[in-house]
N, C-alpha and C positions, 0 to 999 in steps of 0.2 A: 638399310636403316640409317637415316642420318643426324640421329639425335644424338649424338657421340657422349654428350654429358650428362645426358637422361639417361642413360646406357648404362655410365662412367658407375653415375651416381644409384642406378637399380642393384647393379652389381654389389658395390659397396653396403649398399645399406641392408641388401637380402641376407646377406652373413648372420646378421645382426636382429633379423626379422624371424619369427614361429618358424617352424616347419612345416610342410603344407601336404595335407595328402590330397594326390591329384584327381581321386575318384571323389572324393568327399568336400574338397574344401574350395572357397572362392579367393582367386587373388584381390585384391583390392589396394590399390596404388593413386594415390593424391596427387592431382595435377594442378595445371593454372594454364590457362591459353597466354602466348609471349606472342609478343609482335611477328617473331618469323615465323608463328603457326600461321598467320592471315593470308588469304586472297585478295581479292582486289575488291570485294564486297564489303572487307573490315570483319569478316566473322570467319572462321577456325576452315582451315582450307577442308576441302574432300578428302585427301592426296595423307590430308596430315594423319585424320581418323586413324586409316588403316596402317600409317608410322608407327604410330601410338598402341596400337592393338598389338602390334611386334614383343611390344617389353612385357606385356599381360602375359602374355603367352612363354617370353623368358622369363616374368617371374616364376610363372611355375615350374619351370624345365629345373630352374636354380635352388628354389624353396623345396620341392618334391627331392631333389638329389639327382636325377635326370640328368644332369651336367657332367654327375663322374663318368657312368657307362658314355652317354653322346662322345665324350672327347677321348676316352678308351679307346671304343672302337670305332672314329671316326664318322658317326652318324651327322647326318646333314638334316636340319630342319626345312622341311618344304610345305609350304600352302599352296593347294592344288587349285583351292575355288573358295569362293566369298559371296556373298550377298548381305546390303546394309539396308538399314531402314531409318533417311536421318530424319527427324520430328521437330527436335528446336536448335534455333542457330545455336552457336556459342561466340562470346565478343572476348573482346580485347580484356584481358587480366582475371575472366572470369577461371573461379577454381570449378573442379570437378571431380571426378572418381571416375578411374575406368576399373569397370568390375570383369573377371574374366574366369571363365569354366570349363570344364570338358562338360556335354553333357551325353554324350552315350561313343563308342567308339565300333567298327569294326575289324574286320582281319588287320591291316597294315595304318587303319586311318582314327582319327579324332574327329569330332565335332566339338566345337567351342564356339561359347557364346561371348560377346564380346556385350558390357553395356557401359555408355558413359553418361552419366549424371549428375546433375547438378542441382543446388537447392532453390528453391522459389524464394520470392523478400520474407513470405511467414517460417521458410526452415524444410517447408515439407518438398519431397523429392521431384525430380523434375527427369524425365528419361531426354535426353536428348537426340542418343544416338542408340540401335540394338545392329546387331551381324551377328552371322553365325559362319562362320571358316571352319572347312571341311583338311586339314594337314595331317602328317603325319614326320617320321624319322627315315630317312633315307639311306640305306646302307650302302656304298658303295662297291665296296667290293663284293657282295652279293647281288648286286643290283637288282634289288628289292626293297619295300619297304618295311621297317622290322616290324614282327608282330608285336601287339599290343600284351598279348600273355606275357612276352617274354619283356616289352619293357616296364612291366608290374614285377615281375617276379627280380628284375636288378633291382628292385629299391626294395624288396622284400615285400608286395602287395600282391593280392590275389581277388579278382574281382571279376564278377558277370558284368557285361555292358547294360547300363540300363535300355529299357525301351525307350522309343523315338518318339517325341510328342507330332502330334500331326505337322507343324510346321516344319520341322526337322527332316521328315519324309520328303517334305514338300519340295524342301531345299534339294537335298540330296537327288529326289527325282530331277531336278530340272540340271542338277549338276550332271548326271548319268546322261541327261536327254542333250547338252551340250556337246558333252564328251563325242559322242555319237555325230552329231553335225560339222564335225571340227575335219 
């Protein structure tokens, strides 16, 4: 991650921000495209999207409480696989929202959807970017990745995974069918 003060500043301001439950609720984090997000096109690099999806994914680890157990017992955050879908550029100063979710998990892993959006000149929403990243917590010294019962149950949550929308499958199958050719 090298956005040290988007970082600086998620941390700081998450303190200060709801508490999030991580089965139920959406992060939502206000952005603005800066000059060092650009490629050489003048619109919002590739490279940055998935920068940017890093702090979605810490807001929640930090709003959920996720943060005490992770640094407890030394849990590593890892993304194993991603797939993006970009639709509209993004320019130079333009703001945004990146919206971020779990939406179904299983034994060791998460799925999370990633969206960033932006408003049209009338106001009304604009998708610019959707992913969905398949991660989870990596425990080291068990060298495994911790089950998802057990990282509900440190923040005091108790939850079935939801079912998978078709596209979800879709992902995960081609991630399985990757895995395999590797």
């Amino acid at each position: 991650m090298n956005l040290w003060l988007r970082v600086l500043h998620l941390i700081i301001t998450s303190f200060f921000r709801a508490k999030l439950d991580p089965v139920k609720d959406v992060s939502s984090l206000a952005f603005r495209v800066w000059p060092h997000d650009l490629d050489t096109s003048l619109h919002m690099n590739n490279g940055r999207y998935w920068t940017l999806m890093d702090l979605g994914r810490t807001d929640i680890m930090i709003r959920s409480r996720l943060w005490r157990p992770i640094l407890k017992h030394g849990w590593v955050p890892v993304v194993n696989g991603g797939q993006i879908r970009f639709r509209r550029e993004m320019r130079l100063f333009q703001p945004f929202t990146l919206e971020t979710r779990i939406l179904t998990w299983s034994e060791g892993h998460v799925v999370m959807e990633h969206r960033l959006v932006s408003k049209a000149r009338d106001g009304s929403p604009v998708l610019n970017a959707i992913a969905l990243v398949r991660a989870g917590l990596y425990d080291r010294k068990e060298r495994r990745f911790v089950p998802m019962d057990r990282l509900l149950s440190e923040i005091g949550l108790q939850a079935e995974p939801p079912l998978a929308a078709p596209e979800v499958e879709a992902f995960l199958h081609a991630e399985e069918t990757l895995k395999r050719a590797a």
